[in-house]
C-alpha positions as CSV (number, residue, x, y, z in Angstrom):
1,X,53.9,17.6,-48.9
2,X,52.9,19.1,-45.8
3,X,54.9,20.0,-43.0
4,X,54.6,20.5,-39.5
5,X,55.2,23.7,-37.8
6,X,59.0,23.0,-35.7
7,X,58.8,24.0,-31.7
8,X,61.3,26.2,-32.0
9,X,63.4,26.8,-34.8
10,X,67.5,27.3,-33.9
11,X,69.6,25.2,-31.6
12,X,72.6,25.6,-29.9
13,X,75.3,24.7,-28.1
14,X,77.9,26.7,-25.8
15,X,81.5,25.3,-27.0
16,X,84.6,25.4,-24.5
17,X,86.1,28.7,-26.0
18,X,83.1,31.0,-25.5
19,X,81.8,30.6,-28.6
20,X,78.1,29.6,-28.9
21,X,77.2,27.5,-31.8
22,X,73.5,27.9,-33.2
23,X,72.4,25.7,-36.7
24,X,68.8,25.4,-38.0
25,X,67.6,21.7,-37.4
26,X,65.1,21.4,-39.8
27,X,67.3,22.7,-42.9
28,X,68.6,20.0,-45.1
29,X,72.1,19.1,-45.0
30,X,72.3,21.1,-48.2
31,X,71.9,24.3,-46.3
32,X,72.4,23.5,-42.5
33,X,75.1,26.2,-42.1
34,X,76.5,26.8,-38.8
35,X,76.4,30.6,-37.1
36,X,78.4,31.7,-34.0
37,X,77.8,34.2,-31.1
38,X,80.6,35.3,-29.1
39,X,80.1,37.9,-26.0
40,X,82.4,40.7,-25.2
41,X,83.0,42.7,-22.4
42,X,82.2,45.8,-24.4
43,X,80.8,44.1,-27.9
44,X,79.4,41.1,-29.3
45,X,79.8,39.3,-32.3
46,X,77.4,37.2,-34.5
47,X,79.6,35.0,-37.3
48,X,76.3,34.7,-39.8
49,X,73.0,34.8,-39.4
50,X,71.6,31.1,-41.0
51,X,68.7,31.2,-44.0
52,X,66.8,33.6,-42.6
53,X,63.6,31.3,-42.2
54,X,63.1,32.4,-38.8
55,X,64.2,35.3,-36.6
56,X,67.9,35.3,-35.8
57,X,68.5,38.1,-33.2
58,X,65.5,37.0,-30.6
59,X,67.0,33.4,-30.4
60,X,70.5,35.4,-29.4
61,X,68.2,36.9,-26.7
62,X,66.4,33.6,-25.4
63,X,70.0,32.7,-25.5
64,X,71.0,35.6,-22.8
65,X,72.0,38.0,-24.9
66,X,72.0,41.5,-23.2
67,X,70.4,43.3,-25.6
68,X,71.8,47.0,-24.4
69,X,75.5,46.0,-25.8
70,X,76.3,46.5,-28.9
71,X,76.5,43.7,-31.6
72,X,78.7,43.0,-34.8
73,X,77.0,40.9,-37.7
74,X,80.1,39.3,-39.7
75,X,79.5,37.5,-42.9
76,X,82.0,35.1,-43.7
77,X,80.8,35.1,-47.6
78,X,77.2,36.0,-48.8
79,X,75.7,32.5,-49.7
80,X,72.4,32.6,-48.7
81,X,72.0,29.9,-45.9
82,X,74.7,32.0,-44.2
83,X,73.2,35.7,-44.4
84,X,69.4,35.2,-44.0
85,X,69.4,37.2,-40.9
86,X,72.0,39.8,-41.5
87,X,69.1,42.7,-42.3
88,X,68.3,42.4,-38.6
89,X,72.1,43.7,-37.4
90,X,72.6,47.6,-37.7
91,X,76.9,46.9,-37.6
92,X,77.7,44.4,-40.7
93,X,80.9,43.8,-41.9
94,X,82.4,42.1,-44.7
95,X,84.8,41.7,-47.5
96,X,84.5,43.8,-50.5
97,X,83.9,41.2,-53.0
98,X,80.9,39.7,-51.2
99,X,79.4,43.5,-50.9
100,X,77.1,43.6,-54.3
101,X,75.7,40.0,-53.4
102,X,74.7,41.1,-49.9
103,X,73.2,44.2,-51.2
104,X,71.7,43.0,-53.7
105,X,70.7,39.1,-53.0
106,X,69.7,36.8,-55.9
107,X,66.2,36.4,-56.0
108,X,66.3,32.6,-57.0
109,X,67.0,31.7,-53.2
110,X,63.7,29.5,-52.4
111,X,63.8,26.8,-50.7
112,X,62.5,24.7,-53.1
113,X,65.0,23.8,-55.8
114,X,62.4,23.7,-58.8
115,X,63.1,27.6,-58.7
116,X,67.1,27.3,-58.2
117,X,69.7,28.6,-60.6
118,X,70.1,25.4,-62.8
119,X,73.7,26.0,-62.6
120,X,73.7,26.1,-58.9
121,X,72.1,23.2,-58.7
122,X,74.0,21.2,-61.1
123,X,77.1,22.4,-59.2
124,X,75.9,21.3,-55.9
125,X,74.3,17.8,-57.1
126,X,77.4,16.7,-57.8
127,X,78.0,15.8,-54.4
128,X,74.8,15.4,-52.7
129,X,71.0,13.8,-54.4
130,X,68.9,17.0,-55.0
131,X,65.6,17.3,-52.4
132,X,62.7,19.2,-53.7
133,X,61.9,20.9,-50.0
134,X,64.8,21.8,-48.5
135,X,63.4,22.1,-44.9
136,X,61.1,19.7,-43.0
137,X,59.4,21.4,-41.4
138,X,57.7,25.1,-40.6
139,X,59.1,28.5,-38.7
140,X,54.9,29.2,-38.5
141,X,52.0,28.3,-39.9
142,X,51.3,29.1,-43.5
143,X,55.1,29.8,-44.1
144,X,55.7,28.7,-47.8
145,X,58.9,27.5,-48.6
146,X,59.0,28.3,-52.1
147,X,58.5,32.1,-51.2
148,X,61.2,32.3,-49.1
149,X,63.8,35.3,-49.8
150,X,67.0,36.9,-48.6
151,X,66.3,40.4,-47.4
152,X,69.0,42.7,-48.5
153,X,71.9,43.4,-46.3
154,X,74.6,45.9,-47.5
155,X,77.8,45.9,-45.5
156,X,77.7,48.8,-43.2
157,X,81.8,48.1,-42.9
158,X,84.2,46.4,-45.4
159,X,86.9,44.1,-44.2
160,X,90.0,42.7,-45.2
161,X,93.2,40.8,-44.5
162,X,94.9,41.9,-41.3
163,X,91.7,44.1,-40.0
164,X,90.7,43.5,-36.4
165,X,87.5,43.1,-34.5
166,X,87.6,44.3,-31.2
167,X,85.0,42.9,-28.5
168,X,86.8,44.6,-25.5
169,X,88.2,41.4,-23.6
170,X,88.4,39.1,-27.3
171,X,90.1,40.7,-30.8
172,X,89.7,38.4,-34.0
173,X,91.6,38.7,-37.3
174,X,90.6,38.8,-40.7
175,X,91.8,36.2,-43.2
176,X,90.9,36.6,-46.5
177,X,90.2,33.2,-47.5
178,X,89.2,32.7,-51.1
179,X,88.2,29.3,-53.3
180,X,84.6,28.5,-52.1
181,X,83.8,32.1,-53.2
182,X,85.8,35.4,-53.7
183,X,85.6,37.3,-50.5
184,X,85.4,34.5,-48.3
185,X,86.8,35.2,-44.5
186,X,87.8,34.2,-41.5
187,X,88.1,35.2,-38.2
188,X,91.3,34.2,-36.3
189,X,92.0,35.2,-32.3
190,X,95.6,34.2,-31.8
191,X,95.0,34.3,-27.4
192,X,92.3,30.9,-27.9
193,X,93.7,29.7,-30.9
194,X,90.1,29.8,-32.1
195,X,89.8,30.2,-36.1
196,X,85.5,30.7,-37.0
197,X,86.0,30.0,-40.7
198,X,83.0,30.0,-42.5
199,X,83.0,27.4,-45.5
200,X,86.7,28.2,-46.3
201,X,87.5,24.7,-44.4
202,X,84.5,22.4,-42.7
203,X,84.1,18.9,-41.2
204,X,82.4,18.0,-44.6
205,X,82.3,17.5,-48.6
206,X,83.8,20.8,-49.1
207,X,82.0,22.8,-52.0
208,X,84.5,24.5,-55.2
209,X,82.1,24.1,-58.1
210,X,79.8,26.8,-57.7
211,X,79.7,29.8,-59.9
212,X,81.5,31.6,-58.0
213,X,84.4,29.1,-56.5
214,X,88.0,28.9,-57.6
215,X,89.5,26.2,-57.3
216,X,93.0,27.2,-57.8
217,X,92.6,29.8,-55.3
218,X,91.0,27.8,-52.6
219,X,94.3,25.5,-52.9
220,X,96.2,28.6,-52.2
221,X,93.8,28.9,-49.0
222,X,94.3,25.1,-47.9
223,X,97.9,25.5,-48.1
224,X,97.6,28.4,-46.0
225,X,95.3,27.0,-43.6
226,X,97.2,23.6,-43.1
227,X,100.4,25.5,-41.9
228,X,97.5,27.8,-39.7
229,X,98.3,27.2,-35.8
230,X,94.5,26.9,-34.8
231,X,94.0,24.7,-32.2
232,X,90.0,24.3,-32.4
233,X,88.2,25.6,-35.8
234,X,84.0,26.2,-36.4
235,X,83.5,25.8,-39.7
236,X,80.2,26.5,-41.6
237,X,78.7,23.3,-41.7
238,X,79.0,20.1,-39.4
239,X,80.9,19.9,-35.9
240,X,84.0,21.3,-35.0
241,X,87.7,20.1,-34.8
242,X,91.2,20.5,-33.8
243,X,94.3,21.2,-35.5
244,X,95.0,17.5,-36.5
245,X,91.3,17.2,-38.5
246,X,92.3,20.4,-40.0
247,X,95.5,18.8,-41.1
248,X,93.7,16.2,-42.7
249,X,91.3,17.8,-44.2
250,X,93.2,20.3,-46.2
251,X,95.4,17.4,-47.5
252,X,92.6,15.7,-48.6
253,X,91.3,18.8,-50.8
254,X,95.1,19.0,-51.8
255,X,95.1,15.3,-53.0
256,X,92.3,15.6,-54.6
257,X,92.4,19.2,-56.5
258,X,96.6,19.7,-56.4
């Protein structure tokens, strides 16, 4: 197969909340995970970093990003489309139980599945067909997708439940919210009613059968989350939505898994 080389590699979109959305076009749906930059008045914060395929903090730059003020990487769990560019933030934070993974990343993270974990990829073909390429095109010439690797990132900061992120004008909240793996957070800033949730909850198929999902502890999460006040929610894949979609979509995943 050959592939052409992509113009440029992220895109973006600046949501009503302050909240910039940036996904990776050419990534298949598989992978297409969603990462956020939000500006403070003193700090900013990056909500994951993508697969890593290209250069995450210049695109925050291109974006306007003053690159004097201090920036917090956050990973909402340490799946590999979601912490590609973490290595490139000095300040990373996140929950213990994602800390050996982002230390120390699997190896078997191409991005071609003949190298994948087979039970990764058993789990995950249970909801979508399997691609052999999972992008469609390149960051640069001569890139090989079947090379590709996750640089390791060890949390510089570990987070839990209740701690607070403080961007000077903005504060967010962690929630620990488990299921889709075991240290998977959220981010929560009561003033917006914003929730940036990683793939705890997502406009989407919403992924428990991985090696290291629980399903009886991500219906402990959905409960949570359908009684949470949020009024607009980013998830880590696909658009976001507003308190009523959130309803639905949590008592969907109850109906189904309950």
């Amino acid at each position: 197969m050959t592939l052409d080389v992509a113009a440029r590699w992220f895109a973006s979109e600046q949501l009503a909340d302050g909240v910039v959305r940036l996904w990776e076009p050419q990534v298949n749906e598989w992978l297409q995970a969603n990462a956020f930059w939000i500006a403070g008045s003193e700090v900013d914060l990056v909500v994951d970093t993508g697969c890593g395929i290209a250069p995450f903090a210049p695109e925050l730059e291109r974006l306007g990003r003053d690159p004097a003020r201090p920036v917090i990487a956050v990973a909402t769990h340490s799946h590999f489309d979601h912490v590609g560019g973490l290595h490139e933030f000095d300040e990373r934070f996140a929950h213990p139980a994602e800390a050996s993974s982002l230390a120390d990343p699997q190896p078997s993270v191409a991005l071609t599945t003949d190298r994948w974990d087979p039970g990764v990829l058993a789990a995950l073909s249970e909801d979508w067909p399997v691609p052999e390429v999972l992008v469609d095109a390149l960051p640069f010439p001569g890139f090989d997708p079947s090379k590709h690797r996750i640089l390791p990132a060890a949390p510089t900061r570990l987070v839990g439940e209740g701690d607070r992120i403080d961007l000077g004008d903005r504060t967010f909240e962690v929630l620990h919210l488990p299921g889709h793996s075991p240290g998977s957070i959220g981010l929560w800033e009561e003033a917006t009613g914003t929730l940036v949730a990683g793939d705890a909850v997502y406009d989407d198929v919403l992924v428990d059968t991985l090696p290291d999902s629980d399903i009886s502890t991500y219906l402990v999460t959905m409960r949570r989350l359908r009684e949470h006040p949020a009024s607009v929610v980013h998830g880590g894949h696909a658009g976001s939505f507003d308190r009523s979609r959130l309803v639905e979509i949590t008592d969907a995943y109850l109906a189904l898994r309950g």
